[in-house]
N, C-alpha and C positions, 0 to 999 in steps of 0.2 A: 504494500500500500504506500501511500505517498510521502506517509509522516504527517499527513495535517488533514484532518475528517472534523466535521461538526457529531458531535454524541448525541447527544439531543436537543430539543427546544420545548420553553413553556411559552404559551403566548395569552396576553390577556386583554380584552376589549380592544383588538386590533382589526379593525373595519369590521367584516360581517362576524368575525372570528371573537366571540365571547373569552371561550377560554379552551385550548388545547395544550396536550401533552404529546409529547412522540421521542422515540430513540431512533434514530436513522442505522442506518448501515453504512459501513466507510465502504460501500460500493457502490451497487444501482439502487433508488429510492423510487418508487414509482408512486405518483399522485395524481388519483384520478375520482370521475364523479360526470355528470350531468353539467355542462355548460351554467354558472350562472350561481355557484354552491360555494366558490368562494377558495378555488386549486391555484390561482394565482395571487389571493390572496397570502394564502398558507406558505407560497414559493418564495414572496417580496419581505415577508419576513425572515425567512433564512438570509433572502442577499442583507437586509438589512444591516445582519451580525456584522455585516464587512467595514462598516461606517460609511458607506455608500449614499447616494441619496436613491429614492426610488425609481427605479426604471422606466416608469410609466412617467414619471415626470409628474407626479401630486406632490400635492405641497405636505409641510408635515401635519395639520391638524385637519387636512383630508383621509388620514388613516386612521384618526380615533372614531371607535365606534361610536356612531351617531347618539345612542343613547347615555354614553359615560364620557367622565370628564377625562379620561388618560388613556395611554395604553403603556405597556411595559412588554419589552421581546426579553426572554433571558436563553441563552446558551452555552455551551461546553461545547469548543475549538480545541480538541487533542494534536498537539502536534509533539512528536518523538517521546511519546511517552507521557508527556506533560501537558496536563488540562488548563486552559484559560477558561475562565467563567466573565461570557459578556452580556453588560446588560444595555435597552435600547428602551429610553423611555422618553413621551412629550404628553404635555400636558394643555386643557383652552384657557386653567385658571392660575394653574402655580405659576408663577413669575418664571423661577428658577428653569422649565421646562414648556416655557413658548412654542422652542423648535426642540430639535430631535437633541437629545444628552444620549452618552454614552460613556459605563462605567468598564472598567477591566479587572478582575479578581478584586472586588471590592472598593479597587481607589475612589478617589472622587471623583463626581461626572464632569465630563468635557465636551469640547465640542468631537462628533462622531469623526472628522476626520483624524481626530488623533490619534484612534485608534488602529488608521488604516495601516496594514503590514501583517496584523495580526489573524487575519484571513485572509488567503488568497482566494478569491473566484472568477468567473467567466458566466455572463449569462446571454443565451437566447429570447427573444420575446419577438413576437410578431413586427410591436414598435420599429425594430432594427432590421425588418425588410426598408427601410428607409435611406439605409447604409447607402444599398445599392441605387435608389430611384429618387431619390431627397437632394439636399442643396448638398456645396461643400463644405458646411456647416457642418454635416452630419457626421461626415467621413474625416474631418479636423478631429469631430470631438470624439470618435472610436478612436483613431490612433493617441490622442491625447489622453485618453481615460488608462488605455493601457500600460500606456508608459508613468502615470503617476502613481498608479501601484507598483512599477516596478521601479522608481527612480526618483527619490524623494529629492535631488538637486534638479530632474526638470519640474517635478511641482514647484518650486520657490520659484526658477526661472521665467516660467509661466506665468505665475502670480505677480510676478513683479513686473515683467511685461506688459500683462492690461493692465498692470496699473497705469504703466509710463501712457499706455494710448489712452484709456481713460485721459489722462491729464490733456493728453496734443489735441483730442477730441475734444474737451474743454475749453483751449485757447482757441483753436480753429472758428468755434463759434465766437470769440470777443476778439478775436484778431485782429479788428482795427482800432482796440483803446491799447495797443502796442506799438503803434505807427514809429520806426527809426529804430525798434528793439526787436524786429518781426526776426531777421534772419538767425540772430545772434539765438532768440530762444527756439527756432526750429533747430540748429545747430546743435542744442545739448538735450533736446530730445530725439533726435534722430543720432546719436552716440549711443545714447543708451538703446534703444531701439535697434541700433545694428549689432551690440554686442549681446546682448539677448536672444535675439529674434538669432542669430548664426549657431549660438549651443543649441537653440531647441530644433534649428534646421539639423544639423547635423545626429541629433536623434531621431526626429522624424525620419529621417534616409536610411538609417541602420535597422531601425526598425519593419522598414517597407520593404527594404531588401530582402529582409526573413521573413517577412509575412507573402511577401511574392512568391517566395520558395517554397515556405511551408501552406499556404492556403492554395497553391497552384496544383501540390501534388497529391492534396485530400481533395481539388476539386476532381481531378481526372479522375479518381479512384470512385468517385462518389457516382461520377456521371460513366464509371465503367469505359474509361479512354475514350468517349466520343468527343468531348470538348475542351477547350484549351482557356484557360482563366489567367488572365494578365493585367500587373498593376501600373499605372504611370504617374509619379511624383511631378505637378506642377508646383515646381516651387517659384519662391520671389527670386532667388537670388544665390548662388552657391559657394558666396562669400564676404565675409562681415561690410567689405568693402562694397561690393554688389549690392545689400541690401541699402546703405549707408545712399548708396548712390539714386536707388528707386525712390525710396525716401524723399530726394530732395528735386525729383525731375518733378513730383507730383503735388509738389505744395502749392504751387497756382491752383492747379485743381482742387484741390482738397481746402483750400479756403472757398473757393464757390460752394460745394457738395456738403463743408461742414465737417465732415470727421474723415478719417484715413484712409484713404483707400487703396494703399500697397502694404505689402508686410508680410511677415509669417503668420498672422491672423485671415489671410483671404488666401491662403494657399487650398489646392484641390490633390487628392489622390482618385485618379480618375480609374475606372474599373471596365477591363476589356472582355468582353466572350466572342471567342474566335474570332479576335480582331475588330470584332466591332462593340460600340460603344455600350455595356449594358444594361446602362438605364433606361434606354430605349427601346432595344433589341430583345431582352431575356424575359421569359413568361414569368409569371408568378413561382413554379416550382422551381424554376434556374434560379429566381432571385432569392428564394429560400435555401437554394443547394448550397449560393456564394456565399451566403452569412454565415450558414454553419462551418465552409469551409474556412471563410475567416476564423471564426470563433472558435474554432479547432488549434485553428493556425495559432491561434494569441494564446490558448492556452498549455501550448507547445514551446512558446515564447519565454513565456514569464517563467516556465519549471527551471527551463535553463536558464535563468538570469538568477533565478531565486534561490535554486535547487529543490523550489516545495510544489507539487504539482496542485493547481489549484481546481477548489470543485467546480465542475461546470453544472451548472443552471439550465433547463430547454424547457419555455415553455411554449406547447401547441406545436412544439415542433415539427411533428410530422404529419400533418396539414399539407395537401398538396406535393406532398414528393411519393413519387412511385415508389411498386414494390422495392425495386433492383435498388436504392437510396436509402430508402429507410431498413434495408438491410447492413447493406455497409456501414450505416451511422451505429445502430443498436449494436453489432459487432465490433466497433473500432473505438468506444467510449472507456473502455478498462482501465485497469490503473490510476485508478481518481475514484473520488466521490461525485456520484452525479443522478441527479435531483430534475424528472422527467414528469411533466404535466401531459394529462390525455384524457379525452373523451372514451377511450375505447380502450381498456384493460388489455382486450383480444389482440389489438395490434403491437403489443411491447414482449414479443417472448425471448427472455430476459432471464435466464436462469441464476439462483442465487441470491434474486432483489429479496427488497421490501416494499411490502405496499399498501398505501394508506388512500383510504376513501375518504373521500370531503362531501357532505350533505349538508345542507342548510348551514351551514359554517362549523359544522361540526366536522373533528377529524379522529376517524376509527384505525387504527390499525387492522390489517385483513391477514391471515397465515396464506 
């Protein structure tokens, strides 16, 4: 096994979900029920433990059950022997728990990304068919999300980055009560901006390199070598100098438009199937095949960066991919914990799981 499994979780007044208990399996988890009972609820709280924000993109005090004032996640992350106990609680009325807190074997709560390191995951959700056919927002913030769990010098980078555009976005709009000082303070915002925006280029590239490789050759397997899945990095610039330079070719512009518009924040990783453009080109099952082979690929990524292989997440995942597909997927998930949402019990033969029915928010264990 991986060295790092969730043991179990308690969850209480978390959206439809009253109150559940479960012990997982550090292998296949399978969670299933009727559309509409409450499986993807039960799933966002596992990511949760990770100090995540929610995948679906709810705010925090969209998660408290509508009838009570808080919810509280707690878990056991065993890694090498050694149990973490995490806990994930928000509250509509304590001060102290506005937004999401998160505690670790007891300490005091903080804010949930503090926590992040302490679970590795990877998750699937429909949401992230958007990877593929969404802006390059989307595809920034998957490569971005992955590397901030694996690389806590690009989170500050990052961080510090929009700050500096925040701020140039700021002057860009009062930029005429600067009139005789304009260049000088574009000047020491676009320093910081080139020497930021170059480290975090330079992990976006290493990272796409290996996710080309490794997502290219779970895709051919998945689609049984008919198709060819290829990545292409538009970046701004592939040198602190180069961006330094875009930067300042676009400052006329960007005092008309108001805020920036070059940078390592409008870069795109564009997604090819057999040569042509995916977002346009690939049906619905392709565009589900590429995610998962992304999200294979990332968690392929992170084992080697971390050495922890982290759980992977799928939920509805097998919706729309054929037999030949959801055979290679069910067969090539091992060696991880990995935590499978479904309508159909029938379609996950999966020797060895566990698995849990969700009804009305209730969640049963099944033999």
């Amino acid at each position: 096994m991986s060295g790092q499994y969730i043991t179990g979780i308690d969850i209480q007044n978390y959206r439809n979900i009253q109150q559940a208990k479960a012990q997982f399996s550090p292998g296949i988890n399978i969670i299933f029920g009727e559309n509409g009972q409450g499986k993807t609820n039960f799933l966002e709280a596992v990511w949760l433990l990770s100090g995540g924000k929610s995948f679906r993109g709810s705010k925090d005090r969209e998660m408290i059950n509508f009838e009570r004032d808080s919810f509280i996640i707690e878990g056991v992350v065993r890694r090498r022997e050694h149990d973490e106990k995490i806990r994930i609680a928000c509250s509509k009325t304590n001060p102290r728990f506005q937004g999401r807190m998160a505690s670790l074997s007891g300490s005091a709560f903080v804010s949930p990304s503090k926590i992040a390191g302490n679970f590795y995951r990877v998750i699937f959700s429909p949401v992230h068919l958007n990877i593929v056919s969404g802006s390059p927002a989307l595809r920034r913030k998957f490569a971005d999300a992955c590397l901030c769990q694996m690389y806590p010098s690009f989170v500050e980078n990052y961080r510090q980055y929009m700050h500096v555009i925040a701020q140039r976005n700021a002057f860009l709009k009062d930029v005429k009560k600067y009139s005789g000082r304009q260049d000088a303070i574009f000047d020491t915002f676009d320093s910081s901006l080139s020497k930021l925006g170059y480290s975090i280029y330079k992990m976006r590239k290493e990272f796409i390199r290996q996710l080309a490789e490794a997502a290219g050759q779970y895709y051919r397997n998945i689609s049984g070598g008919r198709e060819k899945l290829t990545f292409v990095y538009k970046y701004c610039a592939d040198s602190r100098r180069g961006i330094a330079e875009k930067l300042r070719r676009s400052r006329q512009r960007d005092m008309v438009l108001g805020h920036t518009g070059q940078g390592i924040h409008k870069e795109d990783i564009e997604i090819f199937l057999d040569g042509r453009p995916a977002k346009e080109y690939a049906s619905q099952g392709q565009q589900r095949s590429i995610v998962v082979a992304m999200k294979l690929a990332e968690s392929d990524i992170m084992q080697s960066v971390t050495g922890t292989a982290p759980a992977v997440l799928l939920d509805d995942v097998l919706s729309e991919l054929d037999g030949l597909r959801q055979d290679y997927l069910l067969n090539h998930i091992g060696g991880r914990q990995v935590f499978i949402t479904s309508c159909h019990l029938d379609r996950i033969a999966v020797s060895g799981s566990r698995k849990f029915l969700v009804d009305g928010g209730e969640v049963k264990q099944c033999m």
